[in-house]
N, C-alpha and C positions, 0 to 999 in steps of 0.2 A: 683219717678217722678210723680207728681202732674198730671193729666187728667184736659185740661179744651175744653171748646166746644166756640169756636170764632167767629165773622162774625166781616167786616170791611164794616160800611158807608160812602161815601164820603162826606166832607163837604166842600160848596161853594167857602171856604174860605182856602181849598188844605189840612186842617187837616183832619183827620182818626177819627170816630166814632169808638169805638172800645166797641165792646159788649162781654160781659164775661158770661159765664155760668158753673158752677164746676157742677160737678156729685151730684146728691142730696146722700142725706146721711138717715141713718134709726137711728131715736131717741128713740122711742120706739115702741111697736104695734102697727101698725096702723097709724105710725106718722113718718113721712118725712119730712125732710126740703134742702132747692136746694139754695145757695149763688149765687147771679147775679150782675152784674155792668154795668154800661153804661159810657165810658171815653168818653172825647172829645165834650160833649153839657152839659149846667149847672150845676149844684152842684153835681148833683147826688154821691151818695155813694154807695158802696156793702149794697145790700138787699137781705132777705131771705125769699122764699116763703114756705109754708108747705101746705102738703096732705097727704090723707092716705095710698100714696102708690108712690114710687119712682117715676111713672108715671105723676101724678098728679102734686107730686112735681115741675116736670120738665115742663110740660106744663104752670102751672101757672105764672113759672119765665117770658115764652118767653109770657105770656098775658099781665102780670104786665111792662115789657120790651116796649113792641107795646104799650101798652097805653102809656107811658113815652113819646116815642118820636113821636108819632103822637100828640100827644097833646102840644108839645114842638113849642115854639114861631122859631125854627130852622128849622124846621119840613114846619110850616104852611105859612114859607115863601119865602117856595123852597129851602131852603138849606142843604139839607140833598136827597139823593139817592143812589141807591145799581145795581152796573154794574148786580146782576144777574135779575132785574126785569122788569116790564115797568115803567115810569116816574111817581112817586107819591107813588109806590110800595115800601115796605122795604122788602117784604118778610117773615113775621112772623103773625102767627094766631092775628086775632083782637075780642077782646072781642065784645057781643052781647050788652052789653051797651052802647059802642062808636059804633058801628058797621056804621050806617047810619050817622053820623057826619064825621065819616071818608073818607067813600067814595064821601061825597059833598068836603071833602079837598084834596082827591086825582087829582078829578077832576079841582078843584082852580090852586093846587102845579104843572101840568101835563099844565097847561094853562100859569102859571109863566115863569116855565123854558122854555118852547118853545118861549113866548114873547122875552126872554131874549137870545135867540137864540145857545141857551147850549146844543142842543141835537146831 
C-alpha cells in the first residue's frame, strides 16, 4: 500500500482541491526527489521536486505547491480556502520570493470573501 500525505481545499464552486504529496524517494547520494500534484484548479500535473536529502525533498514539493496555487487566478480571486485556517490562508510554507505579494493577496482574497458574505 502506497503512503501518500493529502490536504483537501475548498473550491467556490463546491469542488475539492486535492493536493498530493508521496513520500520522497532516494536516487542517489545526496539526491532525493518527492512526486506532488495539485487536482481540481488548472492543468497542473504530477511534479517532482529534488533535494539533497528526503527532508528537503519534501519541503520544496509543499513551496513549489503554495507557490502554484497562490499564484493561481482561483486563488487570487477568492475561490479557493482551507476549513483549517484563517480566510486567505491555505496553510502551507510560502516561499521568500512571493512571500510579500502573498500576504497583499491574502489580505485582497480575506476582503473578497467577506464582501461576498461567505464567512
Amino acid at each position: 500500500m502506497e503512503v501518500e500525505f493529502t490536504r483537501y481545499l475548498s473550491h467556490r464552486d463546491g469542488k475539492n482541491v486535492k493536493i498530493t504529496v508521496l513520500p520522497p524517494e532516494e536516487i542517489s547520494y545526496m539526491e532525493w526527489k518527492c512526486h506532488y500534484r495539485i487536482d481540481g484548479i488548472g492543468k497542473f500535473k504530477e511534479k517532482i521536486s529534488y533535494g539533497i536529502d528526503a527532508i528537503q525533498a519534501f519541503y520544496l514539493s509543499l513551496i513549489y505547491i503554495s507557490t502554484e496555487i497562490y499564484s493561481s487566478d482561483d486563488y487570487k480571486n477568492g475561490n479557493i480556502t482551507w476549513e483549517g485556517a484563517s480566510l486567505g490562508d491555505i496553510g502551507l510554507p510560502i516561499s521568500n520570493n512571493i512571500l510579500e505579494d502573498v500576504k497583499i493577496d491574502m489580505i485582497r482574497v480575506k476582503i473578497l470573501i467577506e464582501g461576498r458574505g461567505e464567512v
